[in-house]
C-alpha positions as CSV (number, residue, x, y, z in Angstrom):
1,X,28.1,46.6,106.6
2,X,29.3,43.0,106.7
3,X,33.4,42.9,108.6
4,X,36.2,43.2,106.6
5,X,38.6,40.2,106.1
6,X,42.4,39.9,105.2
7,X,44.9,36.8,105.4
8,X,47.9,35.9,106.7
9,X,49.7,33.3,104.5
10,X,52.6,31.7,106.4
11,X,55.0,29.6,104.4
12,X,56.3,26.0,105.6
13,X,60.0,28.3,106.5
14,X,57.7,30.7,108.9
15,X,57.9,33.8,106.2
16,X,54.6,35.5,106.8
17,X,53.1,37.4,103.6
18,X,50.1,39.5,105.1
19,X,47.2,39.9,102.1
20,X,45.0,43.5,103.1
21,X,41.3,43.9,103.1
22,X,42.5,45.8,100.0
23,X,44.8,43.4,98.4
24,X,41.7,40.8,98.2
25,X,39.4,43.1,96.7
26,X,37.4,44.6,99.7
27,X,36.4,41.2,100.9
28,X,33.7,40.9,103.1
29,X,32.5,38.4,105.5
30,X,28.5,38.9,105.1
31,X,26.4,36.4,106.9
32,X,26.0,33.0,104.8
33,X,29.2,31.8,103.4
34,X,32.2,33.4,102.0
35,X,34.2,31.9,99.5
36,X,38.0,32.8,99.7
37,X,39.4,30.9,96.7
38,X,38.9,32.7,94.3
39,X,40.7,36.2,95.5
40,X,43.2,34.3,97.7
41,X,44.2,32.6,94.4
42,X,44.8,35.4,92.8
43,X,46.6,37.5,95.8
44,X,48.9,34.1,96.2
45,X,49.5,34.3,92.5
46,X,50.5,38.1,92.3
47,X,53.4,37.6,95.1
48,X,54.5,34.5,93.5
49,X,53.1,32.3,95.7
50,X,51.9,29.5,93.2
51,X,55.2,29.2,91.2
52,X,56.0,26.2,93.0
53,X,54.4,23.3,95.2
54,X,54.5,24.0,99.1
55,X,51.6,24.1,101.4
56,X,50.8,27.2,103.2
57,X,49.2,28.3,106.3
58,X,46.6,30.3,106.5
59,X,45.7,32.9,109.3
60,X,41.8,34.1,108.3
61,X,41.6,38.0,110.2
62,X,38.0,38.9,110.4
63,X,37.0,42.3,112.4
64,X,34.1,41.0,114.1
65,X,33.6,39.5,117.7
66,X,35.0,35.4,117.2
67,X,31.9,34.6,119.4
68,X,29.9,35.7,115.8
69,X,31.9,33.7,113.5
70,X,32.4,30.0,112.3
71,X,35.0,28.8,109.6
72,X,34.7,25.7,107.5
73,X,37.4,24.8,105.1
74,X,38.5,22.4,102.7
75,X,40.6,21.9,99.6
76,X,40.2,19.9,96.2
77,X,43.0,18.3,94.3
78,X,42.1,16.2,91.2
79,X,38.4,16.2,92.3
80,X,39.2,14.9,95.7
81,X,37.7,17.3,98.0
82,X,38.9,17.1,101.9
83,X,37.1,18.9,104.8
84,X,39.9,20.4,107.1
85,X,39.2,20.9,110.8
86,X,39.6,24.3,112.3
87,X,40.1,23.9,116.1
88,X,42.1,26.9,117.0
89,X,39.3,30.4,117.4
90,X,41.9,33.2,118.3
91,X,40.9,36.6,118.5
92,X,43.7,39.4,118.2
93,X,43.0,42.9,119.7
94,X,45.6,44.5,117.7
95,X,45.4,43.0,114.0
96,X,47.5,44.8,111.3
């Protein structure tokens, strides 16, 4: 069975809001991509998170090895999409 995956959301004040495997909908990583927008929209939009502009952080938590696992991101506003560079691969023995 593909790992589970849950998301930290860290606002620009440092308030983290951690988002459970349950609270996106039993997300999955399986092998190909995985699409987060859609259920990260909606988690972000059930805490309040969307009410006003602000950019976030996010914190991806995968339970797999990080040697397994490669994230690509990227946003689009108005139909101008951006590629973000992820440089950081951390792995955390003890995630929530």
């Amino acid at each position: 069975m593909p790992p589970r995956v849950a998301i930290d959301v860290v606002e620009p004040n440092g308030k983290v809001h951690y988002f459970s495997n349950e609270m996106l909908n039993g997300l999955r990583a399986a092998k190909g991509v995985t699409k987060l927008a859609g259920v990260l929209r909606e988690a972000l939009f059930m805490k309040g998170l969307l009410e006003q502009e602000q950019m976030l952080q996010l914190k991806v938590i995968v339970e797999q090895s990080g040697s397994g696992l490669t994230l690509y991101s990227a946003y689009n506003v108005d139909g101008d999409r951006g590629w973000i560079q992820n440089d950081s691969q951390r792995v955390y023995d003890n995630t929530p």
